[in-house]
PQR file of N, CA, C, O and H, with PARSE charges and radii, in Angstrom:
ATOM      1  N   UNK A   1     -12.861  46.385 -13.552 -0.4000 1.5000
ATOM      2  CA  UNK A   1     -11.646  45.635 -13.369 -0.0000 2.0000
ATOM      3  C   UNK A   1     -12.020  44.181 -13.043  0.5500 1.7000
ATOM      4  O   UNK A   1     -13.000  43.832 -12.386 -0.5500 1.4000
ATOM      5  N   UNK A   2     -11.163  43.447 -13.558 -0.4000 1.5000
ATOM      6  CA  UNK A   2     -11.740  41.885 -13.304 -0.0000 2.0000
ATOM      7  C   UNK A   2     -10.858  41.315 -12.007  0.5500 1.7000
ATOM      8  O   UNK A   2      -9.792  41.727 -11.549 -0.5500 1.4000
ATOM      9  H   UNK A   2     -10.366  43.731 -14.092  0.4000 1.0000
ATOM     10  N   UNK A   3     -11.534  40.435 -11.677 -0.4000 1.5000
ATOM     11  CA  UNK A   3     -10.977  39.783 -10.012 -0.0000 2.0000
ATOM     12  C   UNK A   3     -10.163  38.847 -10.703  0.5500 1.7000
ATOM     13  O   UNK A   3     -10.537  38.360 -11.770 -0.5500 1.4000
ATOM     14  H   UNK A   3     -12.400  40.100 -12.049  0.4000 1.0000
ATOM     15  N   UNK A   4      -8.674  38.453  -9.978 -0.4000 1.5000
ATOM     16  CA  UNK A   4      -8.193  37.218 -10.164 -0.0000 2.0000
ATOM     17  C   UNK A   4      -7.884  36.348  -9.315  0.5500 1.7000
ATOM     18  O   UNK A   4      -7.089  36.442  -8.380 -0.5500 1.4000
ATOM     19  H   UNK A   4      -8.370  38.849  -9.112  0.4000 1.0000
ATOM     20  N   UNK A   5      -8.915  34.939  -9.845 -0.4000 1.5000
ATOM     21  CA  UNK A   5      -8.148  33.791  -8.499 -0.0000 2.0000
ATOM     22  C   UNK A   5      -7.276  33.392  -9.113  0.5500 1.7000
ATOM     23  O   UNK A   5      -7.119  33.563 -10.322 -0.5500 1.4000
ATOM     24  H   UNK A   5      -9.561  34.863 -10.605  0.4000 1.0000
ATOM     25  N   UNK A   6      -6.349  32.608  -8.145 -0.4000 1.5000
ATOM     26  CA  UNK A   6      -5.377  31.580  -8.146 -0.0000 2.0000
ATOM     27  C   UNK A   6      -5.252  30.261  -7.636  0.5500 1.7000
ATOM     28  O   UNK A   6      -4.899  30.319  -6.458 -0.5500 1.4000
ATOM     29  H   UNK A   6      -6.476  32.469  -7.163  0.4000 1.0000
ATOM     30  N   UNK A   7      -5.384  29.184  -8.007 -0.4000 1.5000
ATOM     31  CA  UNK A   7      -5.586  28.171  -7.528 -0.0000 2.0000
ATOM     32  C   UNK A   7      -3.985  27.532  -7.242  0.5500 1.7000
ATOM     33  O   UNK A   7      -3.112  27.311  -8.082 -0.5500 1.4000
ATOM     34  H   UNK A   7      -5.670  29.137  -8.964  0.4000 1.0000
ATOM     35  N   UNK A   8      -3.950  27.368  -6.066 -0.4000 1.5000
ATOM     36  CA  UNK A   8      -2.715  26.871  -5.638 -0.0000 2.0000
ATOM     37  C   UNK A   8      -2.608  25.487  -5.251  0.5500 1.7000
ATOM     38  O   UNK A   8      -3.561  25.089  -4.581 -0.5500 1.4000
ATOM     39  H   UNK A   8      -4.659  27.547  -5.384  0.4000 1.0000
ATOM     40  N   UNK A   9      -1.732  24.678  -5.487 -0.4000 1.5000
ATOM     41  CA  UNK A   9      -2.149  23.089  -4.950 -0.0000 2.0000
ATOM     42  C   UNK A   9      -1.420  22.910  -3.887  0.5500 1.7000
ATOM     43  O   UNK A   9      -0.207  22.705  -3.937 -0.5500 1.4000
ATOM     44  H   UNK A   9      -0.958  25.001  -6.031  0.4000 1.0000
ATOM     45  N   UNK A  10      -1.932  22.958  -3.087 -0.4000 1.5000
ATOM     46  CA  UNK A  10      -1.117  22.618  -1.668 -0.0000 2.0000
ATOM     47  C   UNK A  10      -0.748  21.336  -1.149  0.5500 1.7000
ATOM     48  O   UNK A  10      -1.736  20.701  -0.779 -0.5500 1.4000
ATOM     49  H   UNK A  10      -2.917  23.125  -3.046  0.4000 1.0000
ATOM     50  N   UNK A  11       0.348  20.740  -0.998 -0.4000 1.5000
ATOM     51  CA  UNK A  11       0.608  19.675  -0.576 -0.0000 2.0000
ATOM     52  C   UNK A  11       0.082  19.315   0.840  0.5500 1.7000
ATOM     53  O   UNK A  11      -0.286  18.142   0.907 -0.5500 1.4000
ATOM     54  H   UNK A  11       1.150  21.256  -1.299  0.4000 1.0000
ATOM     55  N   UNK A  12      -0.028  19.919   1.815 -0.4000 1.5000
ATOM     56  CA  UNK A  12      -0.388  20.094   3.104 -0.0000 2.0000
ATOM     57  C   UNK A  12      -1.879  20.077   3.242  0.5500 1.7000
ATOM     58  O   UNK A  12      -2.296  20.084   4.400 -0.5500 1.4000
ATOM     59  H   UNK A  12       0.270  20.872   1.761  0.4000 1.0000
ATOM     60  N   UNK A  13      -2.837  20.056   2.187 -0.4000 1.5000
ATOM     61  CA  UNK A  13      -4.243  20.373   2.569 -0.0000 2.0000
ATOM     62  C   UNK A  13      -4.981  18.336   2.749  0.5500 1.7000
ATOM     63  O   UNK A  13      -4.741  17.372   2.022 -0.5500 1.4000
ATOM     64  H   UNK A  13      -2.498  20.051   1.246  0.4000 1.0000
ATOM     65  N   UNK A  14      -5.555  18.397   3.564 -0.4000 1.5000
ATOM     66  CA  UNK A  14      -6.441  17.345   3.761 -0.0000 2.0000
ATOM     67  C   UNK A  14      -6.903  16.447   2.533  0.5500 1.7000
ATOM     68  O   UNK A  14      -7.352  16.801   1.443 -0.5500 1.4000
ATOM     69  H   UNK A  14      -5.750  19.179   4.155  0.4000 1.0000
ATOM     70  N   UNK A  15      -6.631  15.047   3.093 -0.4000 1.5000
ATOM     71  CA  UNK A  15      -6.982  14.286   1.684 -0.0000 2.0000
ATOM     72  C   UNK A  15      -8.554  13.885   1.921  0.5500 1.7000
ATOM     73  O   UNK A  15      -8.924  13.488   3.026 -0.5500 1.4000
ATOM     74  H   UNK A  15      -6.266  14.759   3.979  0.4000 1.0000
ATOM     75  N   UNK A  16      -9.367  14.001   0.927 -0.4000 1.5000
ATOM     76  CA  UNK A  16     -10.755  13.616   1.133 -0.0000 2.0000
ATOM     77  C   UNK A  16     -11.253  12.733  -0.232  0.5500 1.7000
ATOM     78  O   UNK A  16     -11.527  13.021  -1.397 -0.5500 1.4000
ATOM     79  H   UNK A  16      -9.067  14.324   0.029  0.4000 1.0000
ATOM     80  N   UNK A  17     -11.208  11.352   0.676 -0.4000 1.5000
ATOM     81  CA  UNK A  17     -11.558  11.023  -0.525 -0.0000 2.0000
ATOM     82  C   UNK A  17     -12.613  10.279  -1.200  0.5500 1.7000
ATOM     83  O   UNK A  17     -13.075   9.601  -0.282 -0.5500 1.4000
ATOM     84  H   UNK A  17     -10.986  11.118   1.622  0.4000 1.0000
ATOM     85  N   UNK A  18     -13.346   9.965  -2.371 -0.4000 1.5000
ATOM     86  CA  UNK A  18     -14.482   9.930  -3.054 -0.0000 2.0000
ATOM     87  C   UNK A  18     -15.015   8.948  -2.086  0.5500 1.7000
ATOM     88  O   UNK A  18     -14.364   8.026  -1.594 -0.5500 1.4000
ATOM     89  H   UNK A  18     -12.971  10.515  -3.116  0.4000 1.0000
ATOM     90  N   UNK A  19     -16.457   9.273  -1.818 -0.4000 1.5000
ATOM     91  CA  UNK A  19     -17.536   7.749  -1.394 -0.0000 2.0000
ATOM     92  C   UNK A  19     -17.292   6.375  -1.671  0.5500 1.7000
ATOM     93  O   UNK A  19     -17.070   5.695  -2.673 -0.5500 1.4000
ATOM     94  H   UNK A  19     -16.985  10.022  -2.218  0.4000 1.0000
ATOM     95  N   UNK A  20     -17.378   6.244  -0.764 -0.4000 1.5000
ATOM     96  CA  UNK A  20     -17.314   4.793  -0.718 -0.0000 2.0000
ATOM     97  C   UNK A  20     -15.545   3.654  -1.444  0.5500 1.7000
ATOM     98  O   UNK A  20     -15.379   2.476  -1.759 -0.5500 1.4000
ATOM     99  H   UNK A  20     -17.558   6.797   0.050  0.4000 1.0000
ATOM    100  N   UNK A  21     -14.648   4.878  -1.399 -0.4000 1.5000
ATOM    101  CA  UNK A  21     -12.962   4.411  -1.931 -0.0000 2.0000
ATOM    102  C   UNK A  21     -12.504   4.259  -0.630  0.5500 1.7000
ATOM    103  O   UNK A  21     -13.107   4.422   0.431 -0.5500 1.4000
ATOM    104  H   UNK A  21     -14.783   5.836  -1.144  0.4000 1.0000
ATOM    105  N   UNK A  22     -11.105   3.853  -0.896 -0.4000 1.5000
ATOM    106  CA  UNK A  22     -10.226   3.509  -0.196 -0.0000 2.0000
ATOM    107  C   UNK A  22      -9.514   4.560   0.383  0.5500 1.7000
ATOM    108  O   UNK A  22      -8.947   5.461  -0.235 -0.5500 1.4000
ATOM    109  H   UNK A  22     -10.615   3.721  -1.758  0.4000 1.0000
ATOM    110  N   UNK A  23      -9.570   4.395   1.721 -0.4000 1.5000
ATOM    111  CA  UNK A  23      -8.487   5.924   1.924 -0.0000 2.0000
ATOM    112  C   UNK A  23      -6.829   5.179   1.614  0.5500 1.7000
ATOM    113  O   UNK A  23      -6.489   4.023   1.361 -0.5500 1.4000
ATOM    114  H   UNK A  23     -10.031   3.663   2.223  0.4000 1.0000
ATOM    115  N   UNK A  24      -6.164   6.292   1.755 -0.4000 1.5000
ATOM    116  CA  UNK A  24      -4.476   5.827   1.758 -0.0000 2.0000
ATOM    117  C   UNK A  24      -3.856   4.526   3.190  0.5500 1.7000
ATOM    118  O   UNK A  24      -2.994   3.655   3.070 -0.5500 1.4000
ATOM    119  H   UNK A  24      -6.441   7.231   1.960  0.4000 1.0000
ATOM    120  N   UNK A  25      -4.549   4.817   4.210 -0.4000 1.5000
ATOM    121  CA  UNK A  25      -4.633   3.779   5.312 -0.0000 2.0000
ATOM    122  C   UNK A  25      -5.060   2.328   4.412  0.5500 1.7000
ATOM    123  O   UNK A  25      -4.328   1.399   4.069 -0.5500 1.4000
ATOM    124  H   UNK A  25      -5.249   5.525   4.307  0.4000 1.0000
ATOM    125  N   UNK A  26      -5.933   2.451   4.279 -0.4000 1.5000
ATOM    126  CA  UNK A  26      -6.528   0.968   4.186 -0.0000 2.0000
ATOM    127  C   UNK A  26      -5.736   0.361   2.779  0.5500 1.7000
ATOM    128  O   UNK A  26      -5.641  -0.866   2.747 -0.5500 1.4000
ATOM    129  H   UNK A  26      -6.528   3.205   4.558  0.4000 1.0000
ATOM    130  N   UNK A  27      -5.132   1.162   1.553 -0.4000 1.5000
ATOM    131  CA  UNK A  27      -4.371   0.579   0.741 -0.0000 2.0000
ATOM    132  C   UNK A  27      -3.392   0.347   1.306  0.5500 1.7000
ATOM    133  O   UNK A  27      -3.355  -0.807   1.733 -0.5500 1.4000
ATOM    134  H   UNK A  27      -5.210   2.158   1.579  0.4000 1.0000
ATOM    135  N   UNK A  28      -2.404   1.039   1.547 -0.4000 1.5000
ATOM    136  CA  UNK A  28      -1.340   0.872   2.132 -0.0000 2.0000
ATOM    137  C   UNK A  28      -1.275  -0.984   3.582  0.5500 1.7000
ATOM    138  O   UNK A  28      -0.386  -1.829   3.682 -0.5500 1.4000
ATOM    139  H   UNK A  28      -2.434   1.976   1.200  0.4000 1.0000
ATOM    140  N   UNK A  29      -2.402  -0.884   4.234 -0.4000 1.5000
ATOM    141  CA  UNK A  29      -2.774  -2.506   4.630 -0.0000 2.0000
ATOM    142  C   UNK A  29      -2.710  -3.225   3.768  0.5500 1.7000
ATOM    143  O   UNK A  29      -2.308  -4.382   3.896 -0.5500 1.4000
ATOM    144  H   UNK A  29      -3.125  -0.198   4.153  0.4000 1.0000
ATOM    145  N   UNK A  30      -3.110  -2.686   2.630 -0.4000 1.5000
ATOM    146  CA  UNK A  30      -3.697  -3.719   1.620 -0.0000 2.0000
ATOM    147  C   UNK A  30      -2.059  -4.415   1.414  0.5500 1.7000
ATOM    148  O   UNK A  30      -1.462  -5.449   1.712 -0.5500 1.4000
ATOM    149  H   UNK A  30      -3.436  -1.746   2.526  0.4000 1.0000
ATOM    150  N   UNK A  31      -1.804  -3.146   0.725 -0.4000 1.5000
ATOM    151  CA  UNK A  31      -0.188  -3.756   0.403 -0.0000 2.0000
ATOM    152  C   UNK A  31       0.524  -4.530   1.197  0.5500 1.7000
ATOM    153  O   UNK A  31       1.056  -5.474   0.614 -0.5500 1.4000
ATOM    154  H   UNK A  31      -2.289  -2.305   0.483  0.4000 1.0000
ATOM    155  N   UNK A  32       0.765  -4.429   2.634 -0.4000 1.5000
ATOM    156  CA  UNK A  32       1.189  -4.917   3.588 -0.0000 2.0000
ATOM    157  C   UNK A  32       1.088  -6.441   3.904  0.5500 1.7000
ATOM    158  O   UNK A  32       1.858  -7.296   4.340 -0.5500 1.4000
ATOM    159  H   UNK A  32       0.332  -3.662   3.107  0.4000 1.0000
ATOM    160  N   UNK A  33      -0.143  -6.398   3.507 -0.4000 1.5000
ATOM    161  CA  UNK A  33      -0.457  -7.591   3.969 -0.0000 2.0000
ATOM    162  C   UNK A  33      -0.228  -8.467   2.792  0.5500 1.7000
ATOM    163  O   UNK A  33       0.395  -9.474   3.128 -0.5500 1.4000
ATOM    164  H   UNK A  33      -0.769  -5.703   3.153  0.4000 1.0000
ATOM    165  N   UNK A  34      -0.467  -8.436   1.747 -0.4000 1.5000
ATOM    166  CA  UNK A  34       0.354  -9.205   0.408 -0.0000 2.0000
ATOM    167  C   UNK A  34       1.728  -9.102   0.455  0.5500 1.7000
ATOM    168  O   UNK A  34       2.225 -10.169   0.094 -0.5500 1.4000
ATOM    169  H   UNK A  34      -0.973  -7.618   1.474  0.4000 1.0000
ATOM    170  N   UNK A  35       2.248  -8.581   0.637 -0.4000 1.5000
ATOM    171  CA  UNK A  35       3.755  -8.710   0.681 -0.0000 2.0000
ATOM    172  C   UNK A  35       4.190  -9.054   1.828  0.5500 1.7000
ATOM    173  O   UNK A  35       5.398  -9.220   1.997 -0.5500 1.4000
ATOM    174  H   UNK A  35       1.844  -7.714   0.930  0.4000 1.0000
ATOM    175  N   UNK A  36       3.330  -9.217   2.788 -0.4000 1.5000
ATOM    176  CA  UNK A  36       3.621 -10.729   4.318 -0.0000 2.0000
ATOM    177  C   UNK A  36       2.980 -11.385   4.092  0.5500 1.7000
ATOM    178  O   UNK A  36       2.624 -12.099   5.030 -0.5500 1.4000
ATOM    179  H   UNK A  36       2.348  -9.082   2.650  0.4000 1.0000
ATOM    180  N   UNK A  37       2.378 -11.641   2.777 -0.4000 1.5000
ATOM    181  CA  UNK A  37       1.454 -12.987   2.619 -0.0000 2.0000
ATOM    182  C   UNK A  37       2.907 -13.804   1.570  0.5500 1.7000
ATOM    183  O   UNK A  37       3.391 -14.913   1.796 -0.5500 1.4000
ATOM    184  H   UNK A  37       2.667 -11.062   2.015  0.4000 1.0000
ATOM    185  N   UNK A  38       3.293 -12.899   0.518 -0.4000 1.5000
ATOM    186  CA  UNK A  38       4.466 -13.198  -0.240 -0.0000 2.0000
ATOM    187  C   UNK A  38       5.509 -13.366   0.646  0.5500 1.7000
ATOM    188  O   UNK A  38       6.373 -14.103   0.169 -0.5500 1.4000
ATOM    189  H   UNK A  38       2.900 -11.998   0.335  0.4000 1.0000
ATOM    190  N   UNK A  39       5.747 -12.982   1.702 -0.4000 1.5000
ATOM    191  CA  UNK A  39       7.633 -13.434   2.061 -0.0000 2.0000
ATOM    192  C   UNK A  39       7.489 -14.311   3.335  0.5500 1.7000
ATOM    193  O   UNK A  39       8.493 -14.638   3.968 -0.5500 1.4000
ATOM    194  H   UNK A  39       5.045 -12.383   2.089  0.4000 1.0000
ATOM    195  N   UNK A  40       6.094 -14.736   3.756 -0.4000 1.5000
ATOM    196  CA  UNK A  40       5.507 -16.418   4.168 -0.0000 2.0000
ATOM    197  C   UNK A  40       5.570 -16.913   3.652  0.5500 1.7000
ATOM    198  O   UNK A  40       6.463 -17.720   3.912 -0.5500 1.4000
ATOM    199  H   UNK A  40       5.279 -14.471   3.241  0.4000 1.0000
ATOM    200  N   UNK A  41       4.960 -17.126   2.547 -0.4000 1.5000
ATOM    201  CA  UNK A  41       5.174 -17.911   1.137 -0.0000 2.0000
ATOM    202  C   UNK A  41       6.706 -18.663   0.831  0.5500 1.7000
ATOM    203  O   UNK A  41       7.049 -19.842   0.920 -0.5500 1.4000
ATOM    204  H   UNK A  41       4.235 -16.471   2.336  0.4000 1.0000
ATOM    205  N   UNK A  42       7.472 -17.393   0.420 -0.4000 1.5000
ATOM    206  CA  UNK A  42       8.669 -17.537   0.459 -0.0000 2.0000
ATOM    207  C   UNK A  42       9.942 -18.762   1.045  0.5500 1.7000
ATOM    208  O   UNK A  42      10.683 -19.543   0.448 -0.5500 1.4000
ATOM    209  H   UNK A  42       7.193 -16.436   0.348  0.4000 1.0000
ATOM    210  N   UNK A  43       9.630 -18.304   3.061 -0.4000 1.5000
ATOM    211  CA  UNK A  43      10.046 -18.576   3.917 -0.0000 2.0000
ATOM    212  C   UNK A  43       9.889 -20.060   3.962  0.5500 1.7000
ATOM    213  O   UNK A  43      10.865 -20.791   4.136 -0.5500 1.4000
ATOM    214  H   UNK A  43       9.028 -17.670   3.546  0.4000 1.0000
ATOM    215  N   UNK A  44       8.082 -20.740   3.732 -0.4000 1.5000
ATOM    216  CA  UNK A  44       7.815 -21.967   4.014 -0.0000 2.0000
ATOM    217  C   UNK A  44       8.195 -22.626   2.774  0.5500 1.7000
ATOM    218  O   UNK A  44       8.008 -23.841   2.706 -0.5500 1.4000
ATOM    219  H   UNK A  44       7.290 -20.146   3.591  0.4000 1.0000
ATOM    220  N   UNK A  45       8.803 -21.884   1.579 -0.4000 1.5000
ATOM    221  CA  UNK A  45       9.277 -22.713   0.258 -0.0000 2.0000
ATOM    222  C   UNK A  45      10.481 -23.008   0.727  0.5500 1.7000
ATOM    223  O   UNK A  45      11.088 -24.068   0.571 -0.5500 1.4000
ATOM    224  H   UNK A  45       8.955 -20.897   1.634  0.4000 1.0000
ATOM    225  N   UNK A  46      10.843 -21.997   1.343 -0.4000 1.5000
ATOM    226  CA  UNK A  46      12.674 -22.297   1.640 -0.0000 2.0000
ATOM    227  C   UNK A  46      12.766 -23.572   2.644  0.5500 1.7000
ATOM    228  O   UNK A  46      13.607 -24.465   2.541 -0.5500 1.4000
ATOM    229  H   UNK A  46      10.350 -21.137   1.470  0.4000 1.0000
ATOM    230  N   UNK A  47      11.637 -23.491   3.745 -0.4000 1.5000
ATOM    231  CA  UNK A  47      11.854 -24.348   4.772 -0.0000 2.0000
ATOM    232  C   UNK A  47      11.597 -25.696   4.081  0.5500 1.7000
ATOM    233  O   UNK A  47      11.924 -26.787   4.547 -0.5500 1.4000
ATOM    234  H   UNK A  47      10.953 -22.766   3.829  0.4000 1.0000
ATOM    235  N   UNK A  48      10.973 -25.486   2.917 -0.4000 1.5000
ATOM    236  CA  UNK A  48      11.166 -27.036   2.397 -0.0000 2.0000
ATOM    237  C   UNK A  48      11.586 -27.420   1.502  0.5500 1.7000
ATOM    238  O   UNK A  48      11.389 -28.590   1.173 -0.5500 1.4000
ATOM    239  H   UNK A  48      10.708 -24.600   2.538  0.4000 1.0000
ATOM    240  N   UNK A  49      12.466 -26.413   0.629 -0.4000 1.5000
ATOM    241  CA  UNK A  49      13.285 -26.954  -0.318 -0.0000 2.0000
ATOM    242  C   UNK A  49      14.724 -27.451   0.956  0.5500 1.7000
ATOM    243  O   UNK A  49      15.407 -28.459   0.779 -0.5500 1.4000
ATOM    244  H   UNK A  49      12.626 -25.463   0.897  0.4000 1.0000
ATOM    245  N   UNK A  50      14.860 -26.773   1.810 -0.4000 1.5000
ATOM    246  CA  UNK A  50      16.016 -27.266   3.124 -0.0000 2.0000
ATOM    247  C   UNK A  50      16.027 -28.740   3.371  0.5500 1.7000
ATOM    248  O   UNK A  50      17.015 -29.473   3.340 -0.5500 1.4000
ATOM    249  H   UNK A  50      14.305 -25.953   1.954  0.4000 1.0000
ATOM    250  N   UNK A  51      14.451 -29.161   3.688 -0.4000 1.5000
ATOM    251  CA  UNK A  51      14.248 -30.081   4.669 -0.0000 2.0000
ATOM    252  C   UNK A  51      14.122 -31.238   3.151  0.5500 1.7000
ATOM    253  O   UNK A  51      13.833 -32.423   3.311 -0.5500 1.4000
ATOM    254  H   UNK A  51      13.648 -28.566   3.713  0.4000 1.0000
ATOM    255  N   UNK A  52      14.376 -30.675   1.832 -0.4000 1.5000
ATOM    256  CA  UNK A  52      14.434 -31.998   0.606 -0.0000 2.0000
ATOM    257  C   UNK A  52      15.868 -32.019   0.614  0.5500 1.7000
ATOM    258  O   UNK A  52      16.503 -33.073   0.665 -0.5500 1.4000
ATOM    259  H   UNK A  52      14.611 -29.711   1.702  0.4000 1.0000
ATOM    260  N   UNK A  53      16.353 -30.970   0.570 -0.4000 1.5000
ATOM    261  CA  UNK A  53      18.075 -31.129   0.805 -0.0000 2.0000
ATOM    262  C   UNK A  53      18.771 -31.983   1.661  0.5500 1.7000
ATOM    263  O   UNK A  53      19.595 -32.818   1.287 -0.5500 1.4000
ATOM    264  H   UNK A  53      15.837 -30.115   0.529  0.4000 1.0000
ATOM    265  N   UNK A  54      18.416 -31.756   2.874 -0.4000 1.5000
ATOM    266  CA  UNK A  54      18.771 -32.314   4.056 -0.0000 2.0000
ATOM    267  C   UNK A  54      18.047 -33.944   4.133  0.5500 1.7000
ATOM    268  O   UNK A  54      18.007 -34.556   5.200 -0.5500 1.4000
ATOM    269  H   UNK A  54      17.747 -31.078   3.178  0.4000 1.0000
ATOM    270  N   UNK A  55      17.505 -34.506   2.860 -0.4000 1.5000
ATOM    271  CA  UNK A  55      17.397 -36.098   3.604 -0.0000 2.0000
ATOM    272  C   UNK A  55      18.134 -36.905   2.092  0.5500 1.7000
ATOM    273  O   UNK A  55      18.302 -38.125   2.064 -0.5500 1.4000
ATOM    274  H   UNK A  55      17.537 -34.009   1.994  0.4000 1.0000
TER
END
């Protein structure tokens, strides 16, 4: 009689990931920090398209 596995994908099991990559922490910074680098950006365009308005 033959054995049968089953490979199940579990959402819940531990992420491990390849040498020397990025875990999900450190992308997720990654992102973070470009998109508060973008809406600084933003903010100091606004503060000076204001301050060309205003003279």
């Amino acid at each position: 009689m033959k054995s049968v596995s089953t490979y199940t994908r579990s959402k819940n099991r531990e992420y491990i990931p390849y040498p020397n990559c990025a875990t999900r922490q450190e992308i997720l910074d990654k992102c973070l920090n470009r998109l508060l680098i973008v809406v600084s950006c933003l903010g100091f365009a606004g503060i000076i398209l204001f301050l060309v308005a205003m003279s």
